[in-house]
N, C-alpha and C positions, 0 to 999 in steps of 0.2 A: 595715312598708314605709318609713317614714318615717325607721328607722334606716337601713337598709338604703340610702337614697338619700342621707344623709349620709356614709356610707360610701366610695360611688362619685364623690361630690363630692369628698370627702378624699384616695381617692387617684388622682381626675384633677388635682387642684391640684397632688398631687407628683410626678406626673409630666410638669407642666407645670415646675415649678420645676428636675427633676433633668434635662431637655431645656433648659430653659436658660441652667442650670448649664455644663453641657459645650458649648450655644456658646457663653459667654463665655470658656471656659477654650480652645478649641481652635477657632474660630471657621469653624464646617463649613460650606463648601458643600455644599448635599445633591445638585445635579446632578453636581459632581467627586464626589462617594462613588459615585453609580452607576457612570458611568465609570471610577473607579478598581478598584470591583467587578468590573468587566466586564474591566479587562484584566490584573488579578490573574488573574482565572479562566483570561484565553487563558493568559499566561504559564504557570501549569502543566496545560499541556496538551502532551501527548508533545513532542521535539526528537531528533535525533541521536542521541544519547547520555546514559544515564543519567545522574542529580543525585544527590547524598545532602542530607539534611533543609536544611545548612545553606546549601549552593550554591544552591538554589533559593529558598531565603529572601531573600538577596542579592541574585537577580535581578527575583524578583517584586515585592519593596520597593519595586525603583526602576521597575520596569515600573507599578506601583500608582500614584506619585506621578506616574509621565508622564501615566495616564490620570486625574488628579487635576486634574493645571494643562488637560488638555484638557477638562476637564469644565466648569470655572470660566470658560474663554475661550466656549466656546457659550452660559454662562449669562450671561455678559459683551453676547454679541452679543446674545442675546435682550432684555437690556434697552434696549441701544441701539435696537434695527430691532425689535422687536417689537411692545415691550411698550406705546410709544405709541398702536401704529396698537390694539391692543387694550383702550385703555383709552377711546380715542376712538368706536371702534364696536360693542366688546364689551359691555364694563363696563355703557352706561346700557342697551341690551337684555336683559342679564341683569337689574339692577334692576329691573325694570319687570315682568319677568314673576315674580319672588320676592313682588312688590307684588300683581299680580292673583292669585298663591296663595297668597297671607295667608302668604306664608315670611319669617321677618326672615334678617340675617346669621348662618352661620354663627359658634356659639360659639367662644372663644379658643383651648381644647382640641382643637380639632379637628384645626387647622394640627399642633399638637404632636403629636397621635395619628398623625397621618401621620408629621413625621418619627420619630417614636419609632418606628412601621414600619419605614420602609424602614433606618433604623440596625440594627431586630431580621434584615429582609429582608436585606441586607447580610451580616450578621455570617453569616448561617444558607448563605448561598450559598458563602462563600469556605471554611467550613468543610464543605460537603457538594463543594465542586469539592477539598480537598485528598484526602479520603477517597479521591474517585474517581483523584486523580492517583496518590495510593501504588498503587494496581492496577495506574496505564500503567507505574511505572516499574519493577515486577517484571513485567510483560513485556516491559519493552527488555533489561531485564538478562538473563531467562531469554534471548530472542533471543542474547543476547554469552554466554551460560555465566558470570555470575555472579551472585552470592548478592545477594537483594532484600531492598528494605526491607519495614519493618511499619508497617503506619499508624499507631499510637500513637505510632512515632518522627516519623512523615514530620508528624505535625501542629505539631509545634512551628516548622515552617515560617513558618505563619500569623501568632506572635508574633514573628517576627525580623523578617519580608516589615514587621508593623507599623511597627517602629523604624525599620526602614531607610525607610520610606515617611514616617515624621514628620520625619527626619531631612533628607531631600531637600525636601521642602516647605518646613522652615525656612528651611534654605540658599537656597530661591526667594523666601521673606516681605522674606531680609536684599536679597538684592540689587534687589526693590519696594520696600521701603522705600530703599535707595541712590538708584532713580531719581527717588523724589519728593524726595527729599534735591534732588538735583539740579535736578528742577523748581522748586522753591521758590528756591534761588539763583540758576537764569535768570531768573527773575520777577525778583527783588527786584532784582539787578546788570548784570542785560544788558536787564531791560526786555523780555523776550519775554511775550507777551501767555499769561495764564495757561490758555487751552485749548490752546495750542499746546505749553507749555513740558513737557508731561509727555513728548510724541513728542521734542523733541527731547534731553533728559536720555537717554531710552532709547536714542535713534540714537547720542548721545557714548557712553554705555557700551557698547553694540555694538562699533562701533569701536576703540574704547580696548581690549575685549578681544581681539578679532579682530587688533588689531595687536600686543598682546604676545604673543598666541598663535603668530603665524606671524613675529614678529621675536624680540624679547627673551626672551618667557615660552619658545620653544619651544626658541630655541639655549640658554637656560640649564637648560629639563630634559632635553635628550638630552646636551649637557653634562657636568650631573651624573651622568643616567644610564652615560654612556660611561665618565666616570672611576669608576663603582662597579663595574661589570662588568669595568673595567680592573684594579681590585684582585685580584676574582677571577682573571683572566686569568694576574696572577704568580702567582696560587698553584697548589700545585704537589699533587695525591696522593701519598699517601706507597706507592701501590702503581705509582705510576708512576716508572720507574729510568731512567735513561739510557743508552737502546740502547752495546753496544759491537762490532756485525756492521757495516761499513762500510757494508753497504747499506741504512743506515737514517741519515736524516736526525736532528741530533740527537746521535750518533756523534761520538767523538772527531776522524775523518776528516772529518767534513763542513765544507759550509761554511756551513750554516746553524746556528748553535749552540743547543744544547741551551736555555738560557736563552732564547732567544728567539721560542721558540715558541710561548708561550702554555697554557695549563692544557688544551685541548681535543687541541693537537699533542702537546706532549706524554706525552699517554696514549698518542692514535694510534699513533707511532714507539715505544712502550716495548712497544706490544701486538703481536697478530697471532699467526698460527703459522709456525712457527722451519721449516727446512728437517725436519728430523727430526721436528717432529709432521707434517707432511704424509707426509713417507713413510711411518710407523706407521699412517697412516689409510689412504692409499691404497695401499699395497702395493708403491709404485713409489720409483725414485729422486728426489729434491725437489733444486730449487734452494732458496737463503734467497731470500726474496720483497723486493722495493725497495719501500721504501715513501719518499717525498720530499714533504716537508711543511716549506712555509716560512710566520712568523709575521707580524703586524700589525710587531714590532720587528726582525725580522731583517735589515728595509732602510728606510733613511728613505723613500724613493718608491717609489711603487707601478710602474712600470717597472722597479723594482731588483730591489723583490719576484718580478717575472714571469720576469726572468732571473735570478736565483737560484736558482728554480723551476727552469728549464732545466736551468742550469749542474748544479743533484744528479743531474738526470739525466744526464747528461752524463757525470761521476763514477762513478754507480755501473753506467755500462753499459747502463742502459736500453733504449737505442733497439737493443742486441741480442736484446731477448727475447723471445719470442714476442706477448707481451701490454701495452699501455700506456691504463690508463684514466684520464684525466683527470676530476677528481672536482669540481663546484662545489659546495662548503661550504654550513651554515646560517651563520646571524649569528653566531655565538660563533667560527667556525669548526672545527664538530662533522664528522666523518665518521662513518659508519655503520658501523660494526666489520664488522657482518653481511654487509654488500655488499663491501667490501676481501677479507675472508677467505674469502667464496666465489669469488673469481675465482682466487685464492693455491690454495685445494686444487684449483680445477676444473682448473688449468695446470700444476699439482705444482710450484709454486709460482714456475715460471719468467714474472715478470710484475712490471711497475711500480704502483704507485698512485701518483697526484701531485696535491696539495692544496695550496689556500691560503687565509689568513686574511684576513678583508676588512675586520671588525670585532669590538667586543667585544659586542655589544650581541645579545639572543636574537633569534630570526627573527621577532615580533613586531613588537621595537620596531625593528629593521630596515627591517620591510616600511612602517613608520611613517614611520622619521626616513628613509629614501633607497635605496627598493627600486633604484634605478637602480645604486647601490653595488654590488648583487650583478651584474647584471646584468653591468654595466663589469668586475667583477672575472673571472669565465665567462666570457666575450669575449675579456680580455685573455690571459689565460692559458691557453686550448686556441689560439687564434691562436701564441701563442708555440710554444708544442710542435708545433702540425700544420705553422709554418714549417721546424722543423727535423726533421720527421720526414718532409718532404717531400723534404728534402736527398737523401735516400737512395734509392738506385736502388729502385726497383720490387719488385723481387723478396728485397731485404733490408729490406725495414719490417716491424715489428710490426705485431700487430692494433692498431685506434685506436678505443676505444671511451671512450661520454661516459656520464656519472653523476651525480645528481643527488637529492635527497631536498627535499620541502617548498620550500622558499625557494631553496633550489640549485637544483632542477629550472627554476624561470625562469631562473637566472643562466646556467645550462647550455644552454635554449633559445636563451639571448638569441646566442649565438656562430653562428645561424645564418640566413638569409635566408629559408628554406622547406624543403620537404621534398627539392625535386631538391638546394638546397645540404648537407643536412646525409645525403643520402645518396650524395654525390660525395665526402663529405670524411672518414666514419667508417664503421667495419665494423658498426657497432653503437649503440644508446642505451637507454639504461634510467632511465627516472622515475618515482618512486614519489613519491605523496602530492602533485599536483601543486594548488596555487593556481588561483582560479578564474580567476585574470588574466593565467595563461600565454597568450602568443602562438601558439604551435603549435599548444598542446591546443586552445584556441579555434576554432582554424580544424578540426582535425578532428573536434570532437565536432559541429558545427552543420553541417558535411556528411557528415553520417554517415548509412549508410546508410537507406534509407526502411523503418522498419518496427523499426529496434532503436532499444531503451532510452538514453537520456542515460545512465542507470548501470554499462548494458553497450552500449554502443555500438558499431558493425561499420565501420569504415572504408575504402571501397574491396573490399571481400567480404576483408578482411582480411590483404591482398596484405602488404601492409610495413609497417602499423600495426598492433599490436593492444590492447586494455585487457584488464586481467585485476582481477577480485578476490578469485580460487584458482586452484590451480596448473591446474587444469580446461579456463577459460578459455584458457587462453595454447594452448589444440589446437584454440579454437574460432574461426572457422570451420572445416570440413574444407576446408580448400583449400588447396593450395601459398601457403609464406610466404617469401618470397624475402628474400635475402639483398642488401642489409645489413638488419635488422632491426630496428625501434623498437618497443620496448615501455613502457605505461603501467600502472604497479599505481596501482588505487584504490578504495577501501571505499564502498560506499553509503551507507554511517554516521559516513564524515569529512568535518566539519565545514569543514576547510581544502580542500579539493576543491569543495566546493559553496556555499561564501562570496560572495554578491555582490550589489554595492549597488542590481543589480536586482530583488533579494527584496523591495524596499520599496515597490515599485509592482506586480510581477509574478509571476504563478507561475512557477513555475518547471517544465521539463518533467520533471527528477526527481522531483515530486510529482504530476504530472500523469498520468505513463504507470504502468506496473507499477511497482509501486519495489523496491529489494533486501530480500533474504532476512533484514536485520538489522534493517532501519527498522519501525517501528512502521507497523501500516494506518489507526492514528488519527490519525496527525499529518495535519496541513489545511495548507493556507497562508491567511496572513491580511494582509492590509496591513498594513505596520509591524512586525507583531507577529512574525512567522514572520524576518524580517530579523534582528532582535533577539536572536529564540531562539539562530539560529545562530550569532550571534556570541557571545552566552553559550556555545554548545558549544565554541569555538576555545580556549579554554581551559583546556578540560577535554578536548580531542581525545585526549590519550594516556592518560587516566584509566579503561582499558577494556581487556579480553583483546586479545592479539594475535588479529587477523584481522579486526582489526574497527576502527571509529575513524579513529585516523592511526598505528594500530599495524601495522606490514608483518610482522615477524617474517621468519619461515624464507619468506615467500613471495619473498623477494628471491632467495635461492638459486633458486629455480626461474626468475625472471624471466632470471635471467644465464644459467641451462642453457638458456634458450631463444633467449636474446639471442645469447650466446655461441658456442653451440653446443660446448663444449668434446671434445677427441675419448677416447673408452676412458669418458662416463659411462653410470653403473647406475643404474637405480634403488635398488639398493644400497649404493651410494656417495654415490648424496645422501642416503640417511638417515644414513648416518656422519657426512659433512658438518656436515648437518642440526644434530644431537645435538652435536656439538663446537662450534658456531656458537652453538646454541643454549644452553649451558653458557659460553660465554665473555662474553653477554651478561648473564647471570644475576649474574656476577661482577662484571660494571663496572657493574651497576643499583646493586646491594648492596653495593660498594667506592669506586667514584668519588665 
């Protein structure tokens, strides 16, 4: 017995000692480890869109250290406002009655036996919450029709989520220790009295950040950013030639030069299908399709850009041809192959596309540095063309349809006042992948009819708006859909659709009501936490099968058969379509 309770002695002492070993070395809050626990845990819990091992490590890391410094601020307050009033009227109550049970103080060991718990309690939680998260994330994946992880992979999560979590906490140690820095020389040189000088050290670095943020620090990273993406912008694909059909911008004839279109135009005007592939596919005679794309350098002002714009139409004849859709760009200014080339076969290819470049910078760091850029830019340039395709008698205009993907679809909006303005001014609109911060969508989804889904939403019994997330949708409602037509594609599973900074206080009615056929039924909302997720998914939105995500695919072809209404379509013919569209994107994935 007597060994035996030497034993237990020996090693509660080392386990006292190997506890406070590791606070001295890493100096643990144990109220921030719970909390960090806890929002390790939400963070892999289902989102949008599947993760693979390392993306989720990345994200829970710093979701782990958020709920780390929140943990250390309640244990913070607890000493200020608590801990007093409980040592004043708890504290000699308890003694007193430890006193009348002949109990003394708890041993030394004991404190430590706890935290050595909850460090064991901890460790055991995050690694039975990973387990469970490899299951969510082979059923978001089977939901999309792709190949899932395995838990043996998915746990290395948990050592990454570590690093990235020490990592961030330091980075918070450095810039505490900067404000006491700070405190200490208001003390000593300005004389501010040392209870006060800690708040005010914090309030100058505040500010001092806050101001390099939104003056120096931010014009010198979008700056930098602008000129790196500008590098890329000159370069050039070696699969992308320089059109030589006049009716392609880029062209020996034009007058936006080749050079100056940027790496995105560039492609755009080199690609597409030629008159003769459209007639091979459709069986019918083809015009060559116009395609007019001018760049960020093709004109020093953005007025010059607009008529530029113009003027290739102008040029190549445009405003004779059946079809003219004005297209607002992403940030880089990308056009969607897939939506160009379906309007090109649905018209046998007698029809304009006309694009412009706004910036070099992706639709991210756009919607960042001056979503208003796109906006102005959409605006400016369907204004332009609807003035001069106004010129023209009545009975000899083209069709005037608007176009827009992701970040374009606002800029596309923005060119119009409402729904009576934008259906007095075009035959048509098509928006895929729309921002939670479009103006239009906004207004139609929150008056949507009583009784449909945020995700499928019913506008009006579906007279002149519709949302679609398969080609299905775009016939639903059964009811007459009147002409002119707007239609919205959008995934219940993309991230950039359902982004917004009101996830951080509210649910949201897409997790509220039925949700879509790809979304997980375990994902929750949470305060903070669900905001978070989803913007972790905005970066991964296109990292998923088409039809799902912020991937549209071939459902755009459908969107325009229905926007469009094109005359002699088959179903037939959009599977040709389909497959040719669908093969031309496969080429500039794996070539551009």
């Amino acid at each position: 017995m007597l060994r035996t309770a030497t034993t237990l002695a020996k090693l509660r002492a080392r386990g006292v000692v190997v506890v406070r070993r590791v606070e001295d070395i890493v100096d643990l809050n144990y109220v921030g480890l719970v909390v960090a626990t806890l929002f390790f845990a939400l963070s892999v819990t289902p989102s949008l869109v599947p993760r693979d091992w390392m993306f989720q490590g990345l994200i829970s890391g710093i979701n782990a250290a958020l709920g780390y410094g929140l943990g250390c601020l309640l244990e913070w307050l607890y000493r200020v406002w608590m801990r007093p009033w409980i040592r004043r009227w708890i504290v000699p109550r308890l003694r007193l009655w430890l006193r009348v049970a002949h109990l003394g103080p708890a041993p030394t060991w004991v404190g430590y036996a706890a935290k050595s718990a909850v460090l064991f309690v901890c460790a055991l939680s995050a690694g039975l919450m990973l387990v469970q998260s490899a299951r969510w994330q082979r059923e978001i994946t089977a939901l999309m029709g792709m190949a899932g992880t395995d838990t043996a992979a998915y746990l290395r999560t948990g050592l990454l989520s570590l690093a990235v979590g020490v990592a961030v906490v330091a980075v918070y140690r450095t810039v505490r220790e900067t404000v006491l820095y700070l405190s200490r020389q208001l003390n000593r040189w300005v004389r501010i009295p040392g209870e006060l000088a800690p708040t005010v050290g914090l309030l100058l670095l505040v500010v001092l950040a806050v101001t390099l943020f939104n003056g120096v620090a931010s014009r010198a990273f979008f700056a930098v950013a602008n000129s790196a993406f500008s590098v890329r912008n000159d370069h050039n694909s070696p699969n992308a030639v320089q059109p030589q059909q006049p009716e392609r911008s880029g062209s020996p004839e034009s007058l936006a030069k080749w050079e100056t279109l940027g790496f995105e135009g560039r492609w755009f005007v080199s690609h597409g299908p030629s008159a003769s592939r459209i007639a091979a596919v459709t069986g019918k005679p083809a015009r060559e399709p116009i395609r007019a794309y001018v760049g960020l350098e093709s004109a020093t002002e953005e007025r010059d850009q607009v008529a530029l714009a113009v003027d290739e139409l102008e040029r190549t004849g445009a405003f004779d041809r059946k079809v003219i859709v004005v297209v607002t760009t992403t940030g880089t200014g990308w056009v969607n192959s897939m939506a160009a080339g379906a309007i090109e076969y649905m018209y046998g290819g007698d029809s304009a596309v006309v694009a412009s470049q706004y910036s070099y910078l992706p639709s991210v760091l756009s919607f960042l540095a001056d979503r208003g850029k796109a906006a102005a830019a959409g605006r400016d340039l369907f204004d332009a063309v609807y003035q001069r395709w106004s010129q023209r008698p009545e009975g000899q205009r083209p069709k005037l349809f608007v176009y827009g993907e992701s970040l374009g679809s606002q800029g596309s909006e923005a060119a119009f006042d409402g729904l009576a303005d934008l259906r007095a001014k075009v035959d048509g609109a098509l928006w895929v992948g729309p921002p939670n911060s479009n103006r239009l969508w906004e207004q139609f989804i929150s008056r949507r009819d009583p009784g449909s889904p945020e995700v499928e939403p019913v506008y009006a019994d579906g007279l002149v708006v519709r949302f679609a997330a398969d080609t299905d949708d775009l016939s639903r409602p059964d009811t007459e859909w009147r002409a002119p037509r707007i239609a919205y594609l959008q995934h219940a599973s993309d991230p950039i659709v359902w982004w917004s900074s009101d996830l951080i206080f509210s649910q949201p009615d897409w997790l509220s009501e039925p949700r879509g056929s790809d979304v997980s039924t375990q994902m929750r909302w949470w305060p903070f936490v669900t905001f978070w997720q989803v913007t972790a998914d905005l970066t991964n939105a296109q990292g998923v099968t088409d039809g799902h995500g912020h991937r549209y695919g071939t459902l755009v072809v459908d969107g325009w058969a229905a926007v469009a209404q094109p005359p002699g379509w088959t179903p037939e013919l959009a599977e040709k379509v389909k497959f040719q569209l669908d093969s031309a994107e496969d080429f500039e994935r794996e070539t551009k």
